[in-house]
DSSP file (Angstrom, degrees, kcal/mol; ACC not computed):
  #  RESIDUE AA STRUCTURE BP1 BP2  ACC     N-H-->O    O-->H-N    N-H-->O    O-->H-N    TCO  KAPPA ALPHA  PHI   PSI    X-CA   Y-CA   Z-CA
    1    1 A X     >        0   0    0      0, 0.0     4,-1.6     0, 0.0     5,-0.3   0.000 360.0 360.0 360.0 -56.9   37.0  -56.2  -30.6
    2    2 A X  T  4  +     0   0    0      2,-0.2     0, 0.0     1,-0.2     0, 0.0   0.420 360.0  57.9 -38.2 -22.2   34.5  -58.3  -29.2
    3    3 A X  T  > S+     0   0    0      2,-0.1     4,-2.0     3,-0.1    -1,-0.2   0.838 109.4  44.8 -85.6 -56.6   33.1  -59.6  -32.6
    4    4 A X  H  > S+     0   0    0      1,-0.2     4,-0.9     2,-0.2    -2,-0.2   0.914 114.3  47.5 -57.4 -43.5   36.4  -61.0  -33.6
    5    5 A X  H  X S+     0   0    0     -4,-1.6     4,-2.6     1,-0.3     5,-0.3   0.786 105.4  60.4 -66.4 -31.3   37.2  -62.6  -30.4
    6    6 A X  H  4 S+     0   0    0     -5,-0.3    -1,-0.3     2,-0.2     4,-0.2   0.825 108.2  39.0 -61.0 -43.1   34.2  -63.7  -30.5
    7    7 A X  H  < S+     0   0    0     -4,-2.0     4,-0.3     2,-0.1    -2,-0.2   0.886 111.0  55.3 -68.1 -46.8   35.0  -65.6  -33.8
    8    8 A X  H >< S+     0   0    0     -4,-0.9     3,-1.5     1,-0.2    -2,-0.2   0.851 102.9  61.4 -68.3 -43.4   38.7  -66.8  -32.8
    9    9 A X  T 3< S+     0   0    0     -4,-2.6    -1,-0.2     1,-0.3    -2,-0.1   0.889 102.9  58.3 -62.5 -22.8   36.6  -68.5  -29.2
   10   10 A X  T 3  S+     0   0    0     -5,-0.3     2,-0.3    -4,-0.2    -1,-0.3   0.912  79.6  99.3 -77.3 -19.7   34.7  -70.7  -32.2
   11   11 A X    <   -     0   0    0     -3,-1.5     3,-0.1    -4,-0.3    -1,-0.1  -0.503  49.8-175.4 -83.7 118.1   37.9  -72.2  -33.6
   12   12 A X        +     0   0    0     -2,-0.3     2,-1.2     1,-0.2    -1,-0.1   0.905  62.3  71.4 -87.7 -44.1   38.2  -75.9  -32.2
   13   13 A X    >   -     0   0    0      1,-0.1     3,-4.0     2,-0.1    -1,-0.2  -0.601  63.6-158.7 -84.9  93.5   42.0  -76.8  -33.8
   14   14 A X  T 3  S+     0   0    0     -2,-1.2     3,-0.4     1,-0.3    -1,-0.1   0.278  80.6  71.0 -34.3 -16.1   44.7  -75.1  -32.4
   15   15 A X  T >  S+     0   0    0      1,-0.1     3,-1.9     2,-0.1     4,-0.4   0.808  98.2  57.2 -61.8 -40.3   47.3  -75.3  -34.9
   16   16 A X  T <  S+     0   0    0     -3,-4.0    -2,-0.2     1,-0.2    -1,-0.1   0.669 100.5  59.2 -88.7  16.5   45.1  -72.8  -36.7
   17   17 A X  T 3> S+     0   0    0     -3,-0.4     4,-1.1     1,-0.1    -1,-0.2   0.135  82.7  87.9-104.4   2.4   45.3  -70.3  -33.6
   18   18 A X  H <> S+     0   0    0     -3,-1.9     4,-1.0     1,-0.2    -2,-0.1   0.747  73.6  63.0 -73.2 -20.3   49.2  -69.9  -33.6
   19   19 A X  H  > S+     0   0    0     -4,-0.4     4,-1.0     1,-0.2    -1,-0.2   0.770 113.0  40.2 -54.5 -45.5   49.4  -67.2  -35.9
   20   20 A X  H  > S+     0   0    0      2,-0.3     4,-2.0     1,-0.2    -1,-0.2   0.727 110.5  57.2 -89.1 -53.5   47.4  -65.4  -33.0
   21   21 A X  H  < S+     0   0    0     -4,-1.1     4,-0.3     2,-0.2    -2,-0.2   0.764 109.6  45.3 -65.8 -27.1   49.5  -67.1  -30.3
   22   22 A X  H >X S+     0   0    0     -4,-1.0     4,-2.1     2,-0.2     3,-0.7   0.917 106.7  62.0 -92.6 -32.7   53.1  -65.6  -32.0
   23   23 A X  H 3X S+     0   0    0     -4,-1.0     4,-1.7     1,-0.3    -2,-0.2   0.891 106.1  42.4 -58.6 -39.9   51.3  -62.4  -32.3
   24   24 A X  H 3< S+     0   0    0     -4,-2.0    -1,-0.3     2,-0.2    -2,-0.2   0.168 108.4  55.2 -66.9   9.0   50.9  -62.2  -28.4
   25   25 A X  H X> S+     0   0    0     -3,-0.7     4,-0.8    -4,-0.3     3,-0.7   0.503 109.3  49.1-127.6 -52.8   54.1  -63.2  -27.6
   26   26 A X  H >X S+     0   0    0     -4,-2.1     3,-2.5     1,-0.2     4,-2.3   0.990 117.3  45.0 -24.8 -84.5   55.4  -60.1  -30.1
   27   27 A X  H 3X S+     0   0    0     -4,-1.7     4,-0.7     1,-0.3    -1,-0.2   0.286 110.1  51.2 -72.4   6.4   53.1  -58.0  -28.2
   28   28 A X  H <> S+     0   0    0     -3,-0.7     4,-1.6    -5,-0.1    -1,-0.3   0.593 112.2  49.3-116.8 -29.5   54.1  -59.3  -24.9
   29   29 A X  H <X S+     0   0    0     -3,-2.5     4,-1.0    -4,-0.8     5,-0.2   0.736 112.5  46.7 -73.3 -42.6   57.8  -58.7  -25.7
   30   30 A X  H >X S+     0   0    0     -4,-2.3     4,-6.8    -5,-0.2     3,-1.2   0.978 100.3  61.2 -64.3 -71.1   57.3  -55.6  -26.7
   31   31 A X  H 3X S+     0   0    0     -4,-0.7     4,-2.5     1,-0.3    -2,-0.2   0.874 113.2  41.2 -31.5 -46.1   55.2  -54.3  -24.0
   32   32 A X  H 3X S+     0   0    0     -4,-1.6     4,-1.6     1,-0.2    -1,-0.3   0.739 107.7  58.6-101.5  18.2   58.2  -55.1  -21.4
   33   33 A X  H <X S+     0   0    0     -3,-1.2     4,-3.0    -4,-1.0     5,-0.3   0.832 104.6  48.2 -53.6 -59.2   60.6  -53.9  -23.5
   34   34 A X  H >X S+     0   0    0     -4,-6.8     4,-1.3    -5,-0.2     3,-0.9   0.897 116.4  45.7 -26.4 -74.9   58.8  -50.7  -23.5
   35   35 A X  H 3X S+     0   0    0     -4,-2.5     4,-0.6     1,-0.3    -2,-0.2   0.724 113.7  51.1 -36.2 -59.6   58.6  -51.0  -19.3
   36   36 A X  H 3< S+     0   0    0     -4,-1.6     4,-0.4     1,-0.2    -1,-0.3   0.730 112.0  43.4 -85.7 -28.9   62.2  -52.0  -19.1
   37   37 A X  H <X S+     0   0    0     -4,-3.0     4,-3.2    -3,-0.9     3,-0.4   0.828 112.9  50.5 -68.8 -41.0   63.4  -49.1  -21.3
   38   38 A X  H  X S+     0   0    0     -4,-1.3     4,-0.9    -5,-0.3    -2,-0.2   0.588 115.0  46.7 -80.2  -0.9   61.2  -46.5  -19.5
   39   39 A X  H  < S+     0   0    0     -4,-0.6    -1,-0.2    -5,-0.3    -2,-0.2   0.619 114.2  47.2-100.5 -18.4   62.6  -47.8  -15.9
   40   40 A X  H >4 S+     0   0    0     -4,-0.4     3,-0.9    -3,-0.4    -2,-0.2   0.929 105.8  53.2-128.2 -66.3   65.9  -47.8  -17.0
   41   41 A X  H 3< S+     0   0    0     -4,-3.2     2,-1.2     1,-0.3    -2,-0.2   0.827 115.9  44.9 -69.2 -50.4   66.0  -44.3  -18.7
   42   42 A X  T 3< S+     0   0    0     -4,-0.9     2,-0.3    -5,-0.1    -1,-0.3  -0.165  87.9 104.3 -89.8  52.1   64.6  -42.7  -15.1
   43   43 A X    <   -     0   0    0     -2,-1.2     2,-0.3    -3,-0.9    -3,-0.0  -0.968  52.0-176.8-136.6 141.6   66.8  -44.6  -12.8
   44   44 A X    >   -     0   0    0     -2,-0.3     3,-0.6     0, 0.0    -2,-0.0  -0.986  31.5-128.8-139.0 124.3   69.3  -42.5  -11.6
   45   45 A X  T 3  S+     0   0    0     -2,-0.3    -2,-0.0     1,-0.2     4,-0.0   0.517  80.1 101.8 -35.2 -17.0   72.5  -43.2   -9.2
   46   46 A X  T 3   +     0   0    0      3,-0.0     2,-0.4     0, 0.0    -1,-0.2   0.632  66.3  58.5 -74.8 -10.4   71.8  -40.5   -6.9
   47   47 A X  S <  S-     0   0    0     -3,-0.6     0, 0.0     1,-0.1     0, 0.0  -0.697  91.4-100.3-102.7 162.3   70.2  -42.2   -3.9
   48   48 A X        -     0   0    0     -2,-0.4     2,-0.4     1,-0.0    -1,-0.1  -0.283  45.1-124.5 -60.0 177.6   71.5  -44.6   -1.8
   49   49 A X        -     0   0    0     -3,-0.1     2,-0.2     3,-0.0    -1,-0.0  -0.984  19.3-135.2-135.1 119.7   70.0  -48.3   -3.0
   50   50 A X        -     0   0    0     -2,-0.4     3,-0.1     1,-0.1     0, 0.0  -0.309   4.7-148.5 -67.1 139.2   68.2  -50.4   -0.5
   51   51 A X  S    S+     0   0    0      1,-0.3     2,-0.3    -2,-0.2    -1,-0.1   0.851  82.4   6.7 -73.5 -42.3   68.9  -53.6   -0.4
   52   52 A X        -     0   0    0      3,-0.0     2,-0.7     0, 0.0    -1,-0.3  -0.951  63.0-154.4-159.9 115.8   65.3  -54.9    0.8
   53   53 A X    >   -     0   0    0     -2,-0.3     3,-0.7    -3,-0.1     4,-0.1  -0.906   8.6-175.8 -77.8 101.7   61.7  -52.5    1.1
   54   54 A X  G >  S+     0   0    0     -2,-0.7     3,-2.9     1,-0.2     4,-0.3   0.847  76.9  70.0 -60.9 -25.3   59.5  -53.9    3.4
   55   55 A X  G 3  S+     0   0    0      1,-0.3    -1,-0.2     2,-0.1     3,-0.0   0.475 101.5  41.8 -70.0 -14.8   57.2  -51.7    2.7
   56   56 A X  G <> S+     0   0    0     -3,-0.7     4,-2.2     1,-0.1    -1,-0.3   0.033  77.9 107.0-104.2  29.3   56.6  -53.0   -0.5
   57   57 A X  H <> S+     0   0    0     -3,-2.9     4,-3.6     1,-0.2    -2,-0.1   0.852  80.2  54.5 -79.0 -23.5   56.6  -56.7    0.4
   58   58 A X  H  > S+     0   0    0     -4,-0.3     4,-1.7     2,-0.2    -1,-0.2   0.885 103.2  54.3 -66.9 -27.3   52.6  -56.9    0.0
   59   59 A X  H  > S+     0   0    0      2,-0.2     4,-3.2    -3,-0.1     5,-0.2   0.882 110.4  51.2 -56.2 -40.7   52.7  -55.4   -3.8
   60   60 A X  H  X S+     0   0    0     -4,-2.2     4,-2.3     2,-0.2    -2,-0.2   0.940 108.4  47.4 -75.5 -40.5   55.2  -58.4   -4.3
   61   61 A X  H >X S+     0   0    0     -4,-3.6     3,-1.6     2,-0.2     4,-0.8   0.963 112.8  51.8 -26.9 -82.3   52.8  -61.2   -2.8
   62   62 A X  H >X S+     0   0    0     -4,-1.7     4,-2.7     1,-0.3     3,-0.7   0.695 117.1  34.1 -62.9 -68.3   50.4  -59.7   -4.9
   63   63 A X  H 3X S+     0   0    0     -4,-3.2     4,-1.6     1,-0.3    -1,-0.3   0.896 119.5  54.4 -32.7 -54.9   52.9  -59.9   -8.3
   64   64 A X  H <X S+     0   0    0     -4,-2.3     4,-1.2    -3,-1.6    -2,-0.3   0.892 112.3  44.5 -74.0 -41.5   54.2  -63.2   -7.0
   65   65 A X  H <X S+     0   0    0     -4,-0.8     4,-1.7    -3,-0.7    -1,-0.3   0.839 109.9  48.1 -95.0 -29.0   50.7  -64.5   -6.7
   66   66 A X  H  X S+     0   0    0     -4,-2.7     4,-0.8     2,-0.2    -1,-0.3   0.759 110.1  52.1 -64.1 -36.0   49.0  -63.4  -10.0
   67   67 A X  H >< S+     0   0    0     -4,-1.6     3,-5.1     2,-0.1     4,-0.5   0.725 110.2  50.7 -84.1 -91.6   51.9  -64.8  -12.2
   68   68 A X  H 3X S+     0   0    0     -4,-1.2     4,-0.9     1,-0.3     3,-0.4   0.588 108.7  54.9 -13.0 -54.0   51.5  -68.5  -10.1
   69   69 A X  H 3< S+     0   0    0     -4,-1.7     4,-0.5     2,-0.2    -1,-0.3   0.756 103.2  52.4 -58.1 -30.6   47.7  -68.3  -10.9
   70   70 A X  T XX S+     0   0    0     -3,-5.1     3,-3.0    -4,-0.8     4,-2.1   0.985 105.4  62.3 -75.4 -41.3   48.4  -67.9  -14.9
   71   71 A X  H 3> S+     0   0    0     -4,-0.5     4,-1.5    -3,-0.4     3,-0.5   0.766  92.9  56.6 -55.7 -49.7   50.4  -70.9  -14.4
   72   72 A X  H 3< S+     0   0    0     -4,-0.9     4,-0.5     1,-0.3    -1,-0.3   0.550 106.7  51.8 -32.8 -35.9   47.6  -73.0  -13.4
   73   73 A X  H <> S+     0   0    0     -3,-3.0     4,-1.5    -4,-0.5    -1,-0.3   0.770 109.6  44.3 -86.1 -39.4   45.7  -72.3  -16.5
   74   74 A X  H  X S+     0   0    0     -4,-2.1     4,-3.4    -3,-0.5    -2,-0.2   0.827 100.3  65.0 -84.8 -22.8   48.4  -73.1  -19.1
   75   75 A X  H  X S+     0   0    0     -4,-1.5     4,-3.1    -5,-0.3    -1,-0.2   0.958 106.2  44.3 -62.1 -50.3   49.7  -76.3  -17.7
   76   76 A X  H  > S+     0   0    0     -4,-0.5     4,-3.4     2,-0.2     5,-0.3   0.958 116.4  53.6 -69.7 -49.4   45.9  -78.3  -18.3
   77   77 A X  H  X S+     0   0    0     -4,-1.5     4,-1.4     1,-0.2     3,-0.2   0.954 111.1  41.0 -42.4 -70.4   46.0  -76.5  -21.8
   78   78 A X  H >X S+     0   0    0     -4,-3.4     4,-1.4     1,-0.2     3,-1.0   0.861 109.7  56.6 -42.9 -57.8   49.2  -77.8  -22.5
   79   79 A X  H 3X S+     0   0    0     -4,-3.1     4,-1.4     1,-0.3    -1,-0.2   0.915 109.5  49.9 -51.5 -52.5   48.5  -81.2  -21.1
   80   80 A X  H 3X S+     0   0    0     -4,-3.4     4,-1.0    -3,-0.2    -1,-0.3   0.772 101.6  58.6 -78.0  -9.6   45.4  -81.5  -23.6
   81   81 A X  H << S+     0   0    0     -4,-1.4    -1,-0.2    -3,-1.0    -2,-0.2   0.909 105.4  49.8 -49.8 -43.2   47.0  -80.6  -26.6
   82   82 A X  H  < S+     0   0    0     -4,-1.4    -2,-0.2     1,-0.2    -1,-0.1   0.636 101.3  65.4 -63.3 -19.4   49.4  -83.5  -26.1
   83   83 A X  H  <        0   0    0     -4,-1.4    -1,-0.2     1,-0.2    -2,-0.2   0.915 360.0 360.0 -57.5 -59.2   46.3  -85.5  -25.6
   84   84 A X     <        0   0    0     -4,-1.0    -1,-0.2     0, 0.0    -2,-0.2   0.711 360.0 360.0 -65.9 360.0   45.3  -84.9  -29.4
């Protein structure tokens, strides 16, 4: 794994890294498809449903704060593609 990646880091033009880009975006699709299917099939009516956990409100920081972070990265990418 580490050899290939290693090869795709050497490639300077970005057109020729979409092929790559559409495959993760497959694989990204997929993945919560998976998630959403396997959450869905063990969710069951039988309890009451909460409105609001507190109890999990630091896991959701946590979520909230990691997805904000990715954002930070892609924005400057983006911005220098449009540069070229």
């Amino acid at each position: 794994c580490v050899p290939a990646l290693s090869a795709l880091v050497q490639i300077q033009d970005m057109a020729i890294l979409s092929p790559f880009s559409l495959l993760a975006d497959v694989a990204n699709l997929s993945g919560t498809a998976a998630v959403f299917f396997q959450d869905f099939s063990a969710f069951h009516h039988h309890e009451i449903i909460k409105t609001y956990d507190f109890s999990s409100w630091l896991y959701v920081t946590a979520v909230a704060v990691y997805s904000l972070e990715g954002v930070g990265m892609v924005l400057p990418l983006e911005t220098s593609c449009i540069k070229r």
